[in-house]
VEXLUM-332548 format. One record per residue: residue number from 0; chain; x, y, z of N, C-alpha, C, CB in turn. Coordinates in steps of 0.1 Angstrom, whole numbers, plus 5000, padded with zeros to 4 digits. Each point is the difference from the previous one (the first is absolute). Glycine has a CB too. Layout:
% VEXLUM-332548
@pos:NUM | unit:A | n_u:X | n_v:Y | n_w:Z | ca_u:X | ca_v:Y | ca_w:Z | c_u:X | c_v:Y | c_w:Z | cb_u:X | cb_v:Y | cb_w:Z $
...
END
This chain:
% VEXLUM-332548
@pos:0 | unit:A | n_u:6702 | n_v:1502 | n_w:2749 | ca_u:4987 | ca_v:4999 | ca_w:4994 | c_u:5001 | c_v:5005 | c_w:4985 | cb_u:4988 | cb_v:5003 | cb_w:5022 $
@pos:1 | unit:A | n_u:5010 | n_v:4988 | n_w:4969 | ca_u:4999 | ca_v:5010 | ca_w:4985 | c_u:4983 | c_v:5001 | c_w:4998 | cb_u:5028 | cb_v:4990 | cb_w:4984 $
@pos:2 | unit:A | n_u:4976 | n_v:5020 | n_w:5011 | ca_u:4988 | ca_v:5008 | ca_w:4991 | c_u:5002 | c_v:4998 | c_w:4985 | cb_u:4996 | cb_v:5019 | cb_w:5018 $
@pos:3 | unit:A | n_u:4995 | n_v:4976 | n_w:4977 | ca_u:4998 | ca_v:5007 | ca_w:4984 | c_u:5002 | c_v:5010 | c_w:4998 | cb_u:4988 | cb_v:4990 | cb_w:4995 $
@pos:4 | unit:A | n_u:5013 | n_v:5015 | n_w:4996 | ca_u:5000 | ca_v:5015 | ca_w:4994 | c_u:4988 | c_v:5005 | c_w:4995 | cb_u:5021 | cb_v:4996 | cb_w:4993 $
@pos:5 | unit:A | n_u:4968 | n_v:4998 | n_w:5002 | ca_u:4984 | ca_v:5000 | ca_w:5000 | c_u:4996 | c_v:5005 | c_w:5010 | cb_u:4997 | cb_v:4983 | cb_w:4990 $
@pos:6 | unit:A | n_u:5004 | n_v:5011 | n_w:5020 | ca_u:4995 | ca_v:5005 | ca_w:5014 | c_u:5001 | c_v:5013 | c_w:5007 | cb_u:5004 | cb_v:4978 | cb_w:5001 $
@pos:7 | unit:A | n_u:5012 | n_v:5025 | n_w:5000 | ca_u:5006 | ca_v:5012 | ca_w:5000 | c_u:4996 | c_v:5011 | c_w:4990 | cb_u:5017 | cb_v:4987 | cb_w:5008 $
@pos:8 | unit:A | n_u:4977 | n_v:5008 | n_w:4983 | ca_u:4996 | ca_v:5014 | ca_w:4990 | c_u:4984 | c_v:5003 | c_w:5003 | cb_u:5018 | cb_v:4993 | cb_w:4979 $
@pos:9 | unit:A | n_u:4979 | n_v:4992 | n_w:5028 | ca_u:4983 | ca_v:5001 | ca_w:5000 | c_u:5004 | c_v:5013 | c_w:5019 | cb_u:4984 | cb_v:4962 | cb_w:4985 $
@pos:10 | unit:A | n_u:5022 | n_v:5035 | n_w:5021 | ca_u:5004 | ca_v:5004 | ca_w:5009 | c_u:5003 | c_v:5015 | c_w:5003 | cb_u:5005 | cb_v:4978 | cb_w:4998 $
@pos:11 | unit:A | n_u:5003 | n_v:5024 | n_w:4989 | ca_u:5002 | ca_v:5010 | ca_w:4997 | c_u:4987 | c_v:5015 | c_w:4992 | cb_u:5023 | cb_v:4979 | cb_w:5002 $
@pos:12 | unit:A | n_u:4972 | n_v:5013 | n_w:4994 | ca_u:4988 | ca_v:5007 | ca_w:4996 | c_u:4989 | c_v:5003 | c_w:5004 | cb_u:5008 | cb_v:4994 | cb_w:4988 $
@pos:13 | unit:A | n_u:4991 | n_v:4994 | n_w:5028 | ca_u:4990 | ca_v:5008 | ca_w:5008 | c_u:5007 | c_v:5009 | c_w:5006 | cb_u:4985 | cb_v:4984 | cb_w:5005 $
@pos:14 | unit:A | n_u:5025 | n_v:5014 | n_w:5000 | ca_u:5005 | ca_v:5015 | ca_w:5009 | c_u:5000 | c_v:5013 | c_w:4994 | cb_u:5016 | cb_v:4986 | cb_w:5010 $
@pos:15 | unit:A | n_u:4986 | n_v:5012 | n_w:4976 | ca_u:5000 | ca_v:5010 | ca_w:4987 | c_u:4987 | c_v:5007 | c_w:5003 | cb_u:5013 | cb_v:4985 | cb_w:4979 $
@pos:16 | unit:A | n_u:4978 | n_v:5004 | n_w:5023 | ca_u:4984 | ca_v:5007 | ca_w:5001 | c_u:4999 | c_v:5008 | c_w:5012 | cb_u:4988 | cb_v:4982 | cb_w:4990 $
@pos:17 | unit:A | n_u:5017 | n_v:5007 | n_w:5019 | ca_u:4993 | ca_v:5006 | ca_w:5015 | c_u:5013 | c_v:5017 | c_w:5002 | cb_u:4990 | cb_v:4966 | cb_w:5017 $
@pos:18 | unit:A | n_u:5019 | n_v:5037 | n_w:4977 | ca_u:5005 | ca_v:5011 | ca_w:5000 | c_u:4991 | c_v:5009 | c_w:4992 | cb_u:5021 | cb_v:4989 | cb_w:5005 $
@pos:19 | unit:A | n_u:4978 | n_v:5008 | n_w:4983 | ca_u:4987 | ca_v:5004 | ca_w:4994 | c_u:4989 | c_v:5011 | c_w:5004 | cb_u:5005 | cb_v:4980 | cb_w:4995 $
@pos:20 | unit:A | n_u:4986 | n_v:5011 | n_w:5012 | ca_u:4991 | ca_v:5005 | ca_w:5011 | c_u:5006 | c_v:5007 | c_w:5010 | cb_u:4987 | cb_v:4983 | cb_w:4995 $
@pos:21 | unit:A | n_u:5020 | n_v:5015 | n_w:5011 | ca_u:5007 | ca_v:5008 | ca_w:5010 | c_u:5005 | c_v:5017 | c_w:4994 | cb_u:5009 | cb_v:4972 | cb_w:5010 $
@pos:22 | unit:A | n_u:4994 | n_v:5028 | n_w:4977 | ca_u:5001 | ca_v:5013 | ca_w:4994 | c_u:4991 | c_v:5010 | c_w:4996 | cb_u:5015 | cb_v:4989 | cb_w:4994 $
@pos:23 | unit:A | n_u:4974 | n_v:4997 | n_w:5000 | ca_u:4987 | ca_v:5008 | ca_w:4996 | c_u:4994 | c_v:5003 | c_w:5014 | cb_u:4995 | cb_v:4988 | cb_w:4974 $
@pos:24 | unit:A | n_u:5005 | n_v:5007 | n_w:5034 | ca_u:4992 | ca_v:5007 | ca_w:5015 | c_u:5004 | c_v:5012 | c_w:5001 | cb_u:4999 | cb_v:4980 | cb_w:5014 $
@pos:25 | unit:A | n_u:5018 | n_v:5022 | n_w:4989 | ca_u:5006 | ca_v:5012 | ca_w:5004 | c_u:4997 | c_v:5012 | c_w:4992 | cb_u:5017 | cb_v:4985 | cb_w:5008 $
@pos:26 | unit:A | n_u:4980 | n_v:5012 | n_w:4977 | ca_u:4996 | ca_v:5009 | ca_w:4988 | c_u:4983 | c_v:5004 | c_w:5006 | cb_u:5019 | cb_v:4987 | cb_w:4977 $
@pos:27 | unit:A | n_u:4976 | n_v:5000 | n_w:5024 | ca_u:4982 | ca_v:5008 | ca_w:5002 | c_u:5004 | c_v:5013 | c_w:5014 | cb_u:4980 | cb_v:4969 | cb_w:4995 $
@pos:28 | unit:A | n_u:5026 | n_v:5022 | n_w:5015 | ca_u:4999 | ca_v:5008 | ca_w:5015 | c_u:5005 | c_v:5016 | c_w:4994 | cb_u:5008 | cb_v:4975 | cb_w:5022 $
@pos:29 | unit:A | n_u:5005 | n_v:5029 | n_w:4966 | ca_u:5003 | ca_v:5012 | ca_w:4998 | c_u:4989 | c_v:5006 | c_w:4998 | cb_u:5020 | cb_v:4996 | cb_w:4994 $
@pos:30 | unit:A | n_u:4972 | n_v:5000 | n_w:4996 | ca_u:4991 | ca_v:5003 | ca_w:4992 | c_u:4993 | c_v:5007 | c_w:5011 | cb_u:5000 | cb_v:4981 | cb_w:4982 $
@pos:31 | unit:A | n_u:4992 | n_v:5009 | n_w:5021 | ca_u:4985 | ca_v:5004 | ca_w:5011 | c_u:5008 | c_v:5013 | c_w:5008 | cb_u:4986 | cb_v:4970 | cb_w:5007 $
@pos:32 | unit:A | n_u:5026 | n_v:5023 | n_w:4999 | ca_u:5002 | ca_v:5020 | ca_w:5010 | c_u:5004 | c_v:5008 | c_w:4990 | cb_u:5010 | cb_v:4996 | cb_w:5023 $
END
């Protein structure tokens, strides 16, 4: 299968996000306890 390289970056930058969020959650949960 090829992929563009567009795609892979578009690809790449939701995961960028959804790790993102996944850090900032862990940071609020320190917080609050």
């Amino acid at each position: 299968m090829i992929v563009t390289k567009p795609y892979l970056t578009t690809l790449y930058e939701i995961l960028k996000k959804i790790e993102g969020i996944k850090e900032e959650r862990i940071v609020n949960d320190k917080t609050a306890n």
